[in-house]
Backbone as ProteinMPNN parsed JSONL, in Angstrom:
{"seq_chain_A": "XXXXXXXXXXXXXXXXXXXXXXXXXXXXXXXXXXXXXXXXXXXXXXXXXXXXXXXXXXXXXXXXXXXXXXXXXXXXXXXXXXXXXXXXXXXXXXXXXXXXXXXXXXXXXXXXXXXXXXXXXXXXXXXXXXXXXXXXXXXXXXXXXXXXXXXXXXXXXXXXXXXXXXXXXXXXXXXXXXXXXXXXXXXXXXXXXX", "coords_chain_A": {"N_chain_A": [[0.826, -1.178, 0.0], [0.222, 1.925, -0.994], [1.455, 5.137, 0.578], [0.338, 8.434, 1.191], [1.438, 11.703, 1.289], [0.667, 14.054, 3.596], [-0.923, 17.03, 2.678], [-0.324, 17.351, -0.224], [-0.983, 14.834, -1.394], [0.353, 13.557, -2.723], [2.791, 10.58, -3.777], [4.676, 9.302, -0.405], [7.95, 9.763, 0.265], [10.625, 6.94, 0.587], [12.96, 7.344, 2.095], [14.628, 9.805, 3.92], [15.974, 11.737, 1.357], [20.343, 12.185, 1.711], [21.344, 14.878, 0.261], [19.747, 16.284, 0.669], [19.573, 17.538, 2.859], [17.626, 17.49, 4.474], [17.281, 16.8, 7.436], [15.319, 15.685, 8.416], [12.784, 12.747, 8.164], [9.881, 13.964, 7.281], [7.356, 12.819, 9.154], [4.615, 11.515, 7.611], [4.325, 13.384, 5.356], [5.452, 14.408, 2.343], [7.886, 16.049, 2.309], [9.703, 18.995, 4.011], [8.307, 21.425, 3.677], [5.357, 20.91, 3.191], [5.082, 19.277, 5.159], [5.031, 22.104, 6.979], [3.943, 24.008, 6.478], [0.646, 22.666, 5.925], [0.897, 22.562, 9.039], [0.455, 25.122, 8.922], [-1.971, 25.537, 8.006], [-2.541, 25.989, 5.668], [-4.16, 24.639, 2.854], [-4.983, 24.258, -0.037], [-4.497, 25.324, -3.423], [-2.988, 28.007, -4.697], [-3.408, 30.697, -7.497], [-1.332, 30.936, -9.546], [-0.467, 33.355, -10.718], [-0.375, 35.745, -8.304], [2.054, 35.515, -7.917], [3.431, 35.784, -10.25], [3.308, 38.453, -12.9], [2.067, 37.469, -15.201], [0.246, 36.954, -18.16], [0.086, 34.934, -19.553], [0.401, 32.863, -18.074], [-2.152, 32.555, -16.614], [-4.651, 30.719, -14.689], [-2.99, 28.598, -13.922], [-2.263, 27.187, -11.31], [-0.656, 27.076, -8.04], [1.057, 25.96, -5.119], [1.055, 28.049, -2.332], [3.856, 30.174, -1.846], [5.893, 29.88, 0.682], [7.361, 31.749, 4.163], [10.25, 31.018, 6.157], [12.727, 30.964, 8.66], [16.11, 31.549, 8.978], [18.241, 28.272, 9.259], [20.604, 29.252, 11.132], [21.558, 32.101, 10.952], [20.198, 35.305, 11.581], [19.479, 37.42, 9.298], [18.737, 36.312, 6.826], [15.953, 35.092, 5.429], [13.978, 32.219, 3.989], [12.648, 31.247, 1.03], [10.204, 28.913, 0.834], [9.426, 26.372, -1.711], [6.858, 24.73, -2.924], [8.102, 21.517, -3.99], [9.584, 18.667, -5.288], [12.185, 18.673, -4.659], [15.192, 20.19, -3.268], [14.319, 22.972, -2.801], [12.266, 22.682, -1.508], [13.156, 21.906, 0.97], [14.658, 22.816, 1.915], [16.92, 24.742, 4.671], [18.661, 26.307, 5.661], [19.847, 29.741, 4.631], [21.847, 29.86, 2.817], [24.972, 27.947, 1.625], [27.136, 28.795, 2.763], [26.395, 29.406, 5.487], [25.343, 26.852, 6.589], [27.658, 26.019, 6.268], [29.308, 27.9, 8.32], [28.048, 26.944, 10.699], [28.933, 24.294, 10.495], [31.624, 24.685, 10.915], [31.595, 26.281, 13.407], [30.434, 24.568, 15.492], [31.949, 22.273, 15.906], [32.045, 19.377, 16.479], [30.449, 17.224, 15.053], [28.665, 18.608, 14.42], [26.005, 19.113, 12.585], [24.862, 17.072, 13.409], [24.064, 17.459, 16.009], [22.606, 19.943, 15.413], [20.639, 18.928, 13.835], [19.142, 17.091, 15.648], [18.465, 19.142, 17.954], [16.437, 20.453, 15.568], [14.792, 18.921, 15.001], [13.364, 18.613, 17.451], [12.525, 20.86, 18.535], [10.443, 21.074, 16.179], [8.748, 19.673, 16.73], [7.289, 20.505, 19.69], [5.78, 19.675, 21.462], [6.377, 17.034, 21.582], [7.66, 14.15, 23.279], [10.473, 11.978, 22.832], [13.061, 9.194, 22.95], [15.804, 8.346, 23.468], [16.821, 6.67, 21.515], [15.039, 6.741, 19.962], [15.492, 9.004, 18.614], [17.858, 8.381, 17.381], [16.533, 6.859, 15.388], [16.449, 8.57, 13.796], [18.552, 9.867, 12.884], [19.142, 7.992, 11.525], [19.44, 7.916, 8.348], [21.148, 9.803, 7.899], [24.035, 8.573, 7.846], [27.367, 7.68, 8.225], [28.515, 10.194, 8.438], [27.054, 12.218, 9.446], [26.56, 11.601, 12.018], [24.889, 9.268, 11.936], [25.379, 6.706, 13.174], [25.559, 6.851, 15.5], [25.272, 5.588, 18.941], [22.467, 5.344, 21.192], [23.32, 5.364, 23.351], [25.256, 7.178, 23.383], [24.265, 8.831, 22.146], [22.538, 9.894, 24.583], [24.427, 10.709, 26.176], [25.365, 13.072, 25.0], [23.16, 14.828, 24.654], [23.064, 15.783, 27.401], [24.281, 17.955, 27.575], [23.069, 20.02, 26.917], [20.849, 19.606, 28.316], [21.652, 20.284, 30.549], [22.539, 22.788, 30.053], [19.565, 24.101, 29.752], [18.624, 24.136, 27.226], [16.734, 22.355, 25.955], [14.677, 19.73, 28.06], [14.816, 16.813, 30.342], [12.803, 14.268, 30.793], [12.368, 11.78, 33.129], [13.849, 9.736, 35.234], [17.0, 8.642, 36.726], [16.389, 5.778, 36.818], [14.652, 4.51, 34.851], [13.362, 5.379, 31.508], [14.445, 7.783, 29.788], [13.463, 11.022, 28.07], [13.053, 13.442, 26.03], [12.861, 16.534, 25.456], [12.172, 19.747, 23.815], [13.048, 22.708, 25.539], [10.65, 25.076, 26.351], [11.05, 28.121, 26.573], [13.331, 28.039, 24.234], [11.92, 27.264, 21.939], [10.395, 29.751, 21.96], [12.031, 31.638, 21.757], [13.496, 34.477, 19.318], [16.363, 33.469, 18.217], [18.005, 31.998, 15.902], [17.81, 28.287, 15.773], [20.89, 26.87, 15.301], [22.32, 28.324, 16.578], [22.382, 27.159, 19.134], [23.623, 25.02, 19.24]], "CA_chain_A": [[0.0, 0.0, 0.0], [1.845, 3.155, -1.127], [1.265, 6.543, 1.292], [0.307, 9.697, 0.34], [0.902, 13.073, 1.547], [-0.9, 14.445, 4.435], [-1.465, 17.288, 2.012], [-0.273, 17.626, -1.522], [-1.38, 13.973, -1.712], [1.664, 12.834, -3.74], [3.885, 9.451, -2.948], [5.852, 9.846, 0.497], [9.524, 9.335, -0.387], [10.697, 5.907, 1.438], [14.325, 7.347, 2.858], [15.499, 11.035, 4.077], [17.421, 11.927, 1.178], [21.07, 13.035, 2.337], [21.886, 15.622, -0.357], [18.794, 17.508, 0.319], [20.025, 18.323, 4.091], [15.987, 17.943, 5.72], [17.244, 16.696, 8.974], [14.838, 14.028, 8.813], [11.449, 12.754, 7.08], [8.347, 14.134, 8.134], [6.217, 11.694, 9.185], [2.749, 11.617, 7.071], [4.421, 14.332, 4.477], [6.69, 14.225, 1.747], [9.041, 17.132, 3.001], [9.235, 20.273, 5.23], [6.957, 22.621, 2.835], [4.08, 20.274, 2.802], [4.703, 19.513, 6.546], [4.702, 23.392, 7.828], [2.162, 24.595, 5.548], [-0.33, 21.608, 7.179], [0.781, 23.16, 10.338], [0.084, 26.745, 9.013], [-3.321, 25.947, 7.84], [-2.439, 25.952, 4.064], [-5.084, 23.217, 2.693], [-5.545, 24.515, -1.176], [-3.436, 25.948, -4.423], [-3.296, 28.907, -4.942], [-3.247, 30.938, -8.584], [0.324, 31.26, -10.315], [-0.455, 34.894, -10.712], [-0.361, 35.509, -7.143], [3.315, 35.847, -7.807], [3.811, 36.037, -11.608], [2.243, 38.717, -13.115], [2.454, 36.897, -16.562], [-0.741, 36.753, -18.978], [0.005, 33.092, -20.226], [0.261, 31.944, -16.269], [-3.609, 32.426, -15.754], [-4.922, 29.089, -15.115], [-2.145, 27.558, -13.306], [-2.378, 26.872, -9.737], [0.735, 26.499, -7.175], [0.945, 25.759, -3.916], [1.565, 29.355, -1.761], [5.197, 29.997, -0.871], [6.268, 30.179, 2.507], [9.225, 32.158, 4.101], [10.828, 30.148, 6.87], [13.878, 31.545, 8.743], [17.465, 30.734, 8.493], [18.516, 27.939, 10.805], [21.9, 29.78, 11.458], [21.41, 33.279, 11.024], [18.823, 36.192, 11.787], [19.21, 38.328, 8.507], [17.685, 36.313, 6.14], [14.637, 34.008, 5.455], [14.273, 31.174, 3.198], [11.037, 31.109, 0.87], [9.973, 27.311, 0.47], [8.191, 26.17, -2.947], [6.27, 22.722, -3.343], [8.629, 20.786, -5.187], [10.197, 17.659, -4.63], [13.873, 18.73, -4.847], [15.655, 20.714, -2.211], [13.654, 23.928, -2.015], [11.095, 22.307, -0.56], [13.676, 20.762, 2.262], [15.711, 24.228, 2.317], [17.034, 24.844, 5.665], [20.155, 27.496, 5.643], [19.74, 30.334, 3.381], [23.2, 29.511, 1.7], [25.811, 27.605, 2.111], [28.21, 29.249, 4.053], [25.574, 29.209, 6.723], [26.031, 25.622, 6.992], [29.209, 25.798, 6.568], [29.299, 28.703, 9.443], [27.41, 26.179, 11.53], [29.848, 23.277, 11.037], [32.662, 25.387, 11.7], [31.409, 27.031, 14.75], [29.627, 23.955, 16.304], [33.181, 21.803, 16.164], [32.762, 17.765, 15.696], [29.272, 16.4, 14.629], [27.167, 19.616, 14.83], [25.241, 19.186, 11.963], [24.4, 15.825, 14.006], [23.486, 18.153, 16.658], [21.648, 20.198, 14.882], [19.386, 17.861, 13.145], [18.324, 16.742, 17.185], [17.783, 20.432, 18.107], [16.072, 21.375, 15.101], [13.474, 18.111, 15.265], [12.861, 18.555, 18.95], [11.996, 22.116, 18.087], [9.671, 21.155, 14.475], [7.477, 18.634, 17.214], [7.468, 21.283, 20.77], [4.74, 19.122, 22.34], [6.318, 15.494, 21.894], [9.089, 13.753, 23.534], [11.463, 11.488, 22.427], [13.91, 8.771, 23.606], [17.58, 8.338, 22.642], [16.627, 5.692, 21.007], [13.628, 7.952, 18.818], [16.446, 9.918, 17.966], [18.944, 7.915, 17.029], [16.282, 6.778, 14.422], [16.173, 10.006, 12.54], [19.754, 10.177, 12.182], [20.156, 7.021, 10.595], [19.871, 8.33, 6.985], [22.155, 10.363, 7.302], [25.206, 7.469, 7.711], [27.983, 8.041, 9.724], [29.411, 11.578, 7.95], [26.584, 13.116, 10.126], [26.247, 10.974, 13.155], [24.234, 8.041, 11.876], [26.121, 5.99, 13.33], [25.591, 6.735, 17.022], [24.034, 4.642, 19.862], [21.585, 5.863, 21.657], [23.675, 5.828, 24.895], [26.261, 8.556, 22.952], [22.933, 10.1, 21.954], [22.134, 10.391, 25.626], [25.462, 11.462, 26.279], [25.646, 14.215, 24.316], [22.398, 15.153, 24.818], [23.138, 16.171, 28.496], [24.89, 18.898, 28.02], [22.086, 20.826, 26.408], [19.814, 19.038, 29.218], [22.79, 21.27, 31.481], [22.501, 24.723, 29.43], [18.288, 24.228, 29.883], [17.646, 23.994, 25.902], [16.313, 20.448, 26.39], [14.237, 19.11, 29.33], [15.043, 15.537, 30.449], [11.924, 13.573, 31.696], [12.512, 10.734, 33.281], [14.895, 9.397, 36.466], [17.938, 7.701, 36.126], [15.737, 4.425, 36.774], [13.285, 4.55, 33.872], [14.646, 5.487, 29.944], [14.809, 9.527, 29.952], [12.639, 11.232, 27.417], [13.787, 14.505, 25.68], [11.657, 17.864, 25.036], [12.937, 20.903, 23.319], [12.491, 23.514, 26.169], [9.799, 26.537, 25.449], [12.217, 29.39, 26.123], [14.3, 27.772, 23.168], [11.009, 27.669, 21.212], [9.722, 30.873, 21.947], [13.195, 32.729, 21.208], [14.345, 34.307, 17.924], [17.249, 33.435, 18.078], [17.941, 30.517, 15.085], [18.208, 26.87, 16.095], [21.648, 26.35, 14.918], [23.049, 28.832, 17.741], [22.258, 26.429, 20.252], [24.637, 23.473, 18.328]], "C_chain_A": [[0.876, 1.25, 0.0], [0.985, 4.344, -0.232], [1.283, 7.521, 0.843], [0.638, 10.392, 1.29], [0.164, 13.484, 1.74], [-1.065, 15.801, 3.589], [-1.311, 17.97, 0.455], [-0.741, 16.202, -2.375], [-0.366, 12.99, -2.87], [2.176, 11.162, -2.464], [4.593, 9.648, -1.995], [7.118, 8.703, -0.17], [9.762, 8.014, 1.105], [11.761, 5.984, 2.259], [14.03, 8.759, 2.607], [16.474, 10.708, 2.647], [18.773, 12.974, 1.644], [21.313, 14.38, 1.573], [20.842, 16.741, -0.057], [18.782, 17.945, 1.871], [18.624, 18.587, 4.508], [16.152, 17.879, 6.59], [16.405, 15.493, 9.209], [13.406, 14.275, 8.244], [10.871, 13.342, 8.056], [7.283, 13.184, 8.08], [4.483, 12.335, 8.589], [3.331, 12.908, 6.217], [5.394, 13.937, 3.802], [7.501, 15.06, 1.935], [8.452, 18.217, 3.215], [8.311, 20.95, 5.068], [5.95, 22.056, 3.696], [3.908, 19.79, 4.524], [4.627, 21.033, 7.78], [3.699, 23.897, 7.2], [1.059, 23.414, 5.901], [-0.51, 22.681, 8.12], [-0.16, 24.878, 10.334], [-1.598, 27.037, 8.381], [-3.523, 25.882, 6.24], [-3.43, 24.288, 3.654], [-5.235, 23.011, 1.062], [-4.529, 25.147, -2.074], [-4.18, 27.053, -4.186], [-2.91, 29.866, -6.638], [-1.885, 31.185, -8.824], [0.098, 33.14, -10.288], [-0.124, 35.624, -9.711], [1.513, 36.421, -6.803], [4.274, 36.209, -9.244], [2.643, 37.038, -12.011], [2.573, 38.856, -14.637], [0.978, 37.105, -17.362], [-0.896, 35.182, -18.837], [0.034, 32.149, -19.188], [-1.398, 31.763, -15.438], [-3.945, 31.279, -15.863], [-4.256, 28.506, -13.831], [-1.914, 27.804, -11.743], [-1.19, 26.171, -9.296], [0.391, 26.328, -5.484], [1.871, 26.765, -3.52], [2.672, 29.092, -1.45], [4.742, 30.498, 0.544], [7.271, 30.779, 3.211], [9.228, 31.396, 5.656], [12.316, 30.814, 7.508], [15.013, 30.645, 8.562], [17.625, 29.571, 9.655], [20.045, 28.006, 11.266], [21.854, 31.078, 11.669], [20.102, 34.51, 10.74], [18.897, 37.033, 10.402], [17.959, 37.925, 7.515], [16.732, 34.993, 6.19], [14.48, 33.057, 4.308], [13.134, 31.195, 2.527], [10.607, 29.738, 0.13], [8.653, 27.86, -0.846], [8.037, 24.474, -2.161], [7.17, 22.314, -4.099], [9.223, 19.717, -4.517], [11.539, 17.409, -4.413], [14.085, 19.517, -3.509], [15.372, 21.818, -1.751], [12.869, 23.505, -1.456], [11.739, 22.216, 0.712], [14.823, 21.826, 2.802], [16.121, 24.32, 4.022], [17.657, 26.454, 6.444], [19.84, 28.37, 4.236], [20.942, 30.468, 2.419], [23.985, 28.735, 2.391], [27.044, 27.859, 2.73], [27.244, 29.581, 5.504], [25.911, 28.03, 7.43], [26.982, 25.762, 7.384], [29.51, 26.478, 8.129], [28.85, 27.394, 10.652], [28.008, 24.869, 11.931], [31.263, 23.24, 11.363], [32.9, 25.899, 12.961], [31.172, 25.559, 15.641], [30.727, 22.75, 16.757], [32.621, 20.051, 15.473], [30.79, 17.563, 15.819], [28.144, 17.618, 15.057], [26.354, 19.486, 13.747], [24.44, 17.508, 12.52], [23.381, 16.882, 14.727], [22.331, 19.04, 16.411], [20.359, 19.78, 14.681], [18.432, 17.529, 14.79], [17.626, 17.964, 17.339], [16.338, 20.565, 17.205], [14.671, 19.71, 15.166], [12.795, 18.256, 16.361], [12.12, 20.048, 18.238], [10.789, 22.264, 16.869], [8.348, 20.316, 15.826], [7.685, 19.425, 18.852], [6.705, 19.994, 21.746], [5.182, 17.667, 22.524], [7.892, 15.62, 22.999], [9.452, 12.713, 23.241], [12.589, 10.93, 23.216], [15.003, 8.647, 22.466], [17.349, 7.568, 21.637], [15.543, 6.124, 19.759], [14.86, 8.528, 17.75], [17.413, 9.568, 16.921], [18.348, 7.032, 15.122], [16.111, 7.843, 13.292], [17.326, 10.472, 12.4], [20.119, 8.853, 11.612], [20.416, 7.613, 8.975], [21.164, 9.029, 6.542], [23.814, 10.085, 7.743], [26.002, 8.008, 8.83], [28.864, 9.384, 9.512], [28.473, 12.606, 9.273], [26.019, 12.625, 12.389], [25.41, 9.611, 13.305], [24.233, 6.952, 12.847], [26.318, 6.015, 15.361], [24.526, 5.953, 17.29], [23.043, 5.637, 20.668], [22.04, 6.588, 22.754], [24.613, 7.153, 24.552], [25.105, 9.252, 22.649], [22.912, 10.907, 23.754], [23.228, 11.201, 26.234], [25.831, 12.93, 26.266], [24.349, 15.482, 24.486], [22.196, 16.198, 26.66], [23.718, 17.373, 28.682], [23.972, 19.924, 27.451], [21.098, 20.694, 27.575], [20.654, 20.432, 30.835], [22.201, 22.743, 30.989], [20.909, 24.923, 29.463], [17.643, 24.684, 28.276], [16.452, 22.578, 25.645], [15.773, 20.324, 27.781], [14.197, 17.426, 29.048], [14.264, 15.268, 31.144], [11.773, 12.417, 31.939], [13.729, 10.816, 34.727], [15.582, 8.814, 35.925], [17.483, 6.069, 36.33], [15.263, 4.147, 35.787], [14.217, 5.343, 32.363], [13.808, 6.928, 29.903], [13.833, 9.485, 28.39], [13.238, 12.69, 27.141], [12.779, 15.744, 25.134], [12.277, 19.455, 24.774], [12.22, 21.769, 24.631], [11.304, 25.094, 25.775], [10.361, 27.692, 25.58], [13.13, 29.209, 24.494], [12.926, 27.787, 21.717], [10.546, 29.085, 20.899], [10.644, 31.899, 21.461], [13.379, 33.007, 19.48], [15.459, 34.376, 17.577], [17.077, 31.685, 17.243], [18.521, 29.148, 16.337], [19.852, 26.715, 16.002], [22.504, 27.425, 16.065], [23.038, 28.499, 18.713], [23.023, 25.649, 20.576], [25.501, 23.863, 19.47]], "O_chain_A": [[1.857, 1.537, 0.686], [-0.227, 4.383, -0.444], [2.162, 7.786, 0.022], [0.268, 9.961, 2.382], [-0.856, 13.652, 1.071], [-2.196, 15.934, 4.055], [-2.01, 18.893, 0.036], [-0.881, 16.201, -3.598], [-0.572, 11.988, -3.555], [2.04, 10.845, -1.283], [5.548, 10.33, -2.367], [7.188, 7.598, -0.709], [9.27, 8.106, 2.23], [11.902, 5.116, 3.12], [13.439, 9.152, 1.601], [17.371, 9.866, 2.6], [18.6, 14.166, 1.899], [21.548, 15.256, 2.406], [20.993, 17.902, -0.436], [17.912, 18.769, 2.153], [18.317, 19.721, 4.876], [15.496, 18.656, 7.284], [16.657, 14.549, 9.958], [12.891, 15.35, 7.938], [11.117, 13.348, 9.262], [6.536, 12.874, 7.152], [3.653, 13.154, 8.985], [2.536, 13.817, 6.458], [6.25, 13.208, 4.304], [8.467, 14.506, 1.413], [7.311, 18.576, 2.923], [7.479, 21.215, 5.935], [5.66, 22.564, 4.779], [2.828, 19.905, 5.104], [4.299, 21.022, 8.967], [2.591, 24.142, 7.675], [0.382, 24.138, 6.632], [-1.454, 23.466, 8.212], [-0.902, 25.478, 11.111], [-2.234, 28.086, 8.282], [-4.627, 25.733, 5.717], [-3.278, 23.172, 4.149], [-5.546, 21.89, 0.66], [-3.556, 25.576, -1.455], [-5.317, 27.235, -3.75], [-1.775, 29.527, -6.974], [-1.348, 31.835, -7.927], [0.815, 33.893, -9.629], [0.658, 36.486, -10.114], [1.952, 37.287, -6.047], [5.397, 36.709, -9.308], [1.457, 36.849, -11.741], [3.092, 39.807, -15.22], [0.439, 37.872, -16.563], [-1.706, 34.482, -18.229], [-0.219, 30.948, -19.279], [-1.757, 31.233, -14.386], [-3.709, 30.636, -16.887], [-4.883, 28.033, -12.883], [-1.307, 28.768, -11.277], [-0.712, 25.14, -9.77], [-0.65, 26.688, -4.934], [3.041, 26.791, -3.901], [2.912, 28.043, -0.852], [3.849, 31.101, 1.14], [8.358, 30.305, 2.884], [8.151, 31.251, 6.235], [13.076, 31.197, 6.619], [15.03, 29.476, 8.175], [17.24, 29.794, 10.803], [20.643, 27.019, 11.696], [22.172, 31.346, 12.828], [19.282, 34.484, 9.822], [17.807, 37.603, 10.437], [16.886, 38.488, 7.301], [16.883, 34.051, 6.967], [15.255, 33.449, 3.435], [12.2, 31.164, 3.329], [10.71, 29.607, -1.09], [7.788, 28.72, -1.009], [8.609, 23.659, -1.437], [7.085, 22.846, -5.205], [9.396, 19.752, -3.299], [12.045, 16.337, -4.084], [13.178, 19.491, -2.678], [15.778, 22.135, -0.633], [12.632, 24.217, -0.48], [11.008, 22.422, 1.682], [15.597, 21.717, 3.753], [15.25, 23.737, 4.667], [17.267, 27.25, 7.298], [19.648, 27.902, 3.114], [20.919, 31.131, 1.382], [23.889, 28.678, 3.617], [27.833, 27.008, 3.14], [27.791, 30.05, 6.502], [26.53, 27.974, 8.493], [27.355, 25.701, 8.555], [29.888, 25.747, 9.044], [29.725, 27.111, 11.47], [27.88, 24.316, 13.023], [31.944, 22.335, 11.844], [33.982, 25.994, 13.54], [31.905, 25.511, 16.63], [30.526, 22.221, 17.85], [32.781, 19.663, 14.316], [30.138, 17.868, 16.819], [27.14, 17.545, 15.765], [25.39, 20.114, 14.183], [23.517, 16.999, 11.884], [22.258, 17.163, 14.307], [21.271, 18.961, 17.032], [19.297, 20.145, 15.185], [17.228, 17.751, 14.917], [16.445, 18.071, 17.007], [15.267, 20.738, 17.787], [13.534, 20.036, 15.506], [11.584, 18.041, 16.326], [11.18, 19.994, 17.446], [10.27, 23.354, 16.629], [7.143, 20.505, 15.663], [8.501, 18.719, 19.445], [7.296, 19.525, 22.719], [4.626, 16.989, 23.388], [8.696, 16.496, 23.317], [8.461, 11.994, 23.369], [13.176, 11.647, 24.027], [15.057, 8.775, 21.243], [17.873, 8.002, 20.61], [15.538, 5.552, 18.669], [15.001, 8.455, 16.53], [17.719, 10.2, 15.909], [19.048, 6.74, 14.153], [15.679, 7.748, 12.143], [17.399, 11.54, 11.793], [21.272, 8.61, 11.255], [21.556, 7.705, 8.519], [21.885, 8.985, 5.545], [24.649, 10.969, 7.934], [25.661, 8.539, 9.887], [29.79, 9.652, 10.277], [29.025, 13.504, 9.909], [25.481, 13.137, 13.37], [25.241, 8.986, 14.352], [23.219, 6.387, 13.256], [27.012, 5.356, 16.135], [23.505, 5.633, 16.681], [23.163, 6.848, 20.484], [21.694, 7.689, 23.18], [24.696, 8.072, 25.367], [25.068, 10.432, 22.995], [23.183, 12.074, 24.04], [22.979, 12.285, 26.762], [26.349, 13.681, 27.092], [24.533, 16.699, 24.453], [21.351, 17.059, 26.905], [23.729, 17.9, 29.795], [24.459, 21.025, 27.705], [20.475, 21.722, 27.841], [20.11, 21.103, 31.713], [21.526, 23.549, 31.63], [20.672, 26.094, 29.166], [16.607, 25.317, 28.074], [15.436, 22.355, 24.988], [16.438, 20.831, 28.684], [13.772, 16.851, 28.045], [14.41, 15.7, 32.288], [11.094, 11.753, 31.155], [14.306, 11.845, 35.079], [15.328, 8.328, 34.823], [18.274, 5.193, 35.979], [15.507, 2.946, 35.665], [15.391, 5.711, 32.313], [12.582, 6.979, 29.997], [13.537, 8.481, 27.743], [13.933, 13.152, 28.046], [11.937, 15.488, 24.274], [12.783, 20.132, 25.669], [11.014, 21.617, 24.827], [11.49, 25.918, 24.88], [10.202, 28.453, 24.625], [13.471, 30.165, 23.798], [13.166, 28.335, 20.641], [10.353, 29.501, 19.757], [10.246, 32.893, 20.853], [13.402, 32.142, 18.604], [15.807, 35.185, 16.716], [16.468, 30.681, 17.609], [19.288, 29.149, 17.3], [20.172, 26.247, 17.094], [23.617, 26.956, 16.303], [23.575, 29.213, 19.56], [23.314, 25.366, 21.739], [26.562, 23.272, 19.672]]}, "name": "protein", "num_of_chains": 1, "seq": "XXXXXXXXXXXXXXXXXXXXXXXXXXXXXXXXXXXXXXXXXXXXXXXXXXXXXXXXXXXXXXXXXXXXXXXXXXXXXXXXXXXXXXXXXXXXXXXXXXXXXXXXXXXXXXXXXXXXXXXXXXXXXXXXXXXXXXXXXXXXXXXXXXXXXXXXXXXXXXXXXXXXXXXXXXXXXXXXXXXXXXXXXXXXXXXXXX"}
């Protein structure tokens, strides 16, 4: 039985791809667009004109952009299309952002990242090491794939320290992870947390 898209209704893709830097699938969407526009209420196309103001474009219906901020830096904003390539899955408004981000953040921050910036896309859930450790498999062991759960938890503590992260659970029982709501509520990007 193949899955559609909770709402552009297309095929969901069966792996994160790595080249397109999402951080991780969205469950019940085929990528980020189509899962924040859900969130934002977006349900319907809207006319090509909208944004072209062409003659020969009447007719043709797109799905509304979206602007999205950087997840490195406050200047600029990112404006997601529907498509199935990498604007849709945009993250960093260029690549020296990234780059900035895996320079600054030292050994596996774009690992780091990717945790942050999921905890932060789902505010209300939580997540065990072990949750986690599944949404970095795709992306092998260049980005952290390749960790256990217990180096998840590891690593995870020191954010659980600086109060970006709340840890729920005792050291009896398997810990549970929740992006804190100061770290939500701030505008300050995700990737300054790494």
């Amino acid at each position: 039985m193949v899955l559609l898209c909770g709402l552009c209704r297309q095929d969901l893709p069966e792996f994160c791809r790595t080249a397109e830097k999402t951080g991780q699938t969205y469950p019940g969407f085929c990528n980020q667009y189509c899962f924040l526009a859900f969130g934002m209420g977006i349900r319907e196309k809207v006319p090509l004109t909208n944004y072209v103001d062409q003659p020969k474009m009447n007719g043709h219906m797109i799905w509304p952009y979206i602007n999205i901020s950087c997840g490195w830096c406050t200047e600029n904003t990112i404006e997601l299309k529907h498509k199935r390539t990498t604007s849709a899955n945009r993250v960093f408004c260029s690549r020296s952002c990234y780059s900035d981000l895996c320079n600054t953040g030292g050994r596996r921050a774009f690992a780091r990242f990717i945790i942050l910036r999921h905890l932060s896309l789902h505010p209300n859930k939580q997540f065990t090491a072990l949750q986690i450790q599944k949404f970095l498999k795709p992306y092998g062991t260049t980005t952290g794939g390749s960790l256990s759960s217990g180096s998840i938890g590891s690593m995870l503590k020191v954010y659980v320290a600086r109060g970006t992260i709340k840890a729920i659970g005792d050291s009896w029982s398997t810990k549970e992870y929740q992006i804190a709501s100061s770290v939500v509520n701030s505008p300050t990007p995700i990737g300054k947390y790494v």
